[in-house]
C-alpha positions, 0 to 999 in steps of 0.5 A: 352897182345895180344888177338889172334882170336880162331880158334874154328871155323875150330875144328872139330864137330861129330854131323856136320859130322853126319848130313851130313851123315845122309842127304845123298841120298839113293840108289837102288841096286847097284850090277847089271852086266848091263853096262850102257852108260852116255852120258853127254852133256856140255853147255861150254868146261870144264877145265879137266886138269891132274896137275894143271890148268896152265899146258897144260896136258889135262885130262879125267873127273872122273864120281866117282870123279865129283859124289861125290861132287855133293852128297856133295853138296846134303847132305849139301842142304838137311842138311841146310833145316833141320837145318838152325840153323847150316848153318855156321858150315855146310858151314864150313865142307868142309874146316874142312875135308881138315884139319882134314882127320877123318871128311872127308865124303865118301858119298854114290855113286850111282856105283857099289863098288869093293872091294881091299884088304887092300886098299879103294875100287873102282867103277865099271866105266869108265873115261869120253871118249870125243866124236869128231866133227864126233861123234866117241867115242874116247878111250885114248892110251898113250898120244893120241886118237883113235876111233874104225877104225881110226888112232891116233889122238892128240884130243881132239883140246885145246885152252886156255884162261887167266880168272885170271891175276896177283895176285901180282906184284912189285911195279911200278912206285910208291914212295913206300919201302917195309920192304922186298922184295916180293917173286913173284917166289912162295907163297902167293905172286907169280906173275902169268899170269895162263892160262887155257887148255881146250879140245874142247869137248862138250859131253863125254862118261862114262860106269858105272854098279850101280843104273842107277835111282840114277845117274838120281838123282844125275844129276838132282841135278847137273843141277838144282843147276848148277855144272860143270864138271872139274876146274873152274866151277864159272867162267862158264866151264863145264857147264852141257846141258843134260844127257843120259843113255842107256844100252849097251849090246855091251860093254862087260867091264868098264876099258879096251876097245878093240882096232882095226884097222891094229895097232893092233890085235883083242886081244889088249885093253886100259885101260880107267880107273885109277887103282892101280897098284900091283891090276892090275899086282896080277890079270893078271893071275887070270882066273876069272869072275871078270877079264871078267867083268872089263877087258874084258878078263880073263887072260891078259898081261901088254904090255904098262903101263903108271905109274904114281903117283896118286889116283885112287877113290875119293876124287881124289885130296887128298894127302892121296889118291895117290899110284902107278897106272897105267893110263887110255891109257895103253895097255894090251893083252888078252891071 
């Protein structure tokens, strides 16, 4: 009989997922009103792509999404030095979560949570808007840029390079007969020549409401242990310089941002976070505080969306995640 290697291993495992659990960093108060300002400067261009790292669809970085691994990874640090005895089963976690949603971790973030009927809430902050060469915040609208008093731009500049070549080819030139033909079009056997798109943009602006000592925390962590922003990060993109976060009493809202200039009038804003779409459609005629706070604006219309297929709160790349959501660049009207 054939002996078959088990698979135990890949099993999922309650007093594991707990340890982690109770390894996570603790935060302060994370109600507060105040908006603060992230600016997070990197040492190397990171790989921010939309789809997958080939594609040349550039995208903005996640500060929830790039926070969550990194509280991972400070639980799992903090877990494997109470408990080395248990280092493989930790290291293991990651991969059991994938294939087991129930083992999954929604580790406690240090932002500001907002709560979505019948849907998983999410947090109070921005996605990262890329500083250019003459230090203006650039805010997404449709597929291209603007600052506060400039005209569009296609920004940030991109450039690619090939860190990975081929992973399998045809035999060449050699005396060799396969038992059947690779598929080098697809599968574990596709021939790829993958490129990496990359915006030239060294710094990045994020605005969050939450526990601004717990973001420290959590960047430190980040620097000391050497995680990067975005895809690719062992290969050295993304990775981190400093950080610095300011109050900012002139940003009155986390999702949307006024836009000016002679396009548009004084009551136009884009969106610079992803959200769900049937949330953003139900409170366009919700005259609240909320509204005020996230918008901008308490009443507002859906002027230009662009909807897509997608999450809109970590962890950004599972499957189970995605929804319709209307992307970060939309217009919407104060009314």
């Amino acid at each position: 009989m054939t002996s078959r290697r088990s698979n135990s291993v890949l099993q999922p495992d309650l007093l594991i997922k707990q340890l982690l659990e109770d390894a996570q960093y603790q935060f302060g108060v994370k109600t507060g009103k105040e908006i603060y300002e992230l600016r997070l400067n990197l040492a190397t261009s990171a790989v921010t792509t939309a789809e997958k790292s080939n594609a040349p669809v550039i995208g903005l970085p996640t500060l929830d999404g790039f926070l969550s691994y990194v509280a991972f990874r400070a639980a799992l640090g903090n877990a494997l030095n109470a408990n080395p005895e248990l280092s493989k089963q930790l290291l293991w976690q990651w991969n059991i979560a994938l294939l087991h949603q129930e083992m999954w971790i929604d580790f406690e973030l240090p932002l500001r949570k907002i709560p979505l009927t019948g849907l998983k809430p999410f947090y109070d902050c921005s996605v990262g808007l890329p500083v250019d060469v003459d230090g203006d915040v650039l805010i997404p609208v449709g597929a291209f840029f603007t600052s506060n008093s400039q005209q569009f731009k296609v920004y940030p500049e991109v450039v690619d390079s090939i860190p990975l070549r081929r992973r399998v080819s045809e035999p060449f030139g050699r005396p060799i007969r396969l038992k059947s033909k690779l598929n080098t079009g697809g599968g574990p056997t596709k021939a790829l020549d993958n490129r990496l798109y990359f915006p030239l943009t060294k710094s990045y602006v994020f605005f969050f409401r939450g526990d601004k000592s717990g973001i420290e925390k959590l960047l430190d962590f980040a620097l000391k242990e050497q995680i990067g922003l975005g895809k690719k990060t062992t290969l050295g993109y993304g990775q981190l310089a400093t950080f610095e976060i300011r109050q900012c009493s002139e940003v009155t809202a986390t999702f949307a941002k006024p836009l000016s200039g002679p396009l548009y009038s004084n009551d136009r804003l884009a969106l610079i976070k992803d959200l769900p779409y049937d949330r953003v459609f139900a409170r366009r005629e919700i005259p609240d505080s909320l509204n005020q706070e996230l918008f901008g604006c308490e009443k507002y219309a859906l002027v230009a969306t662009v909807e897509t297929f997608g999450a809109y709160c970590p962890p950004y790349w599972l499957p189970t995640q995605r929804t319709q959501i209307v992307r970060y660049g939309s217009i919407i009207q104060a009314r």
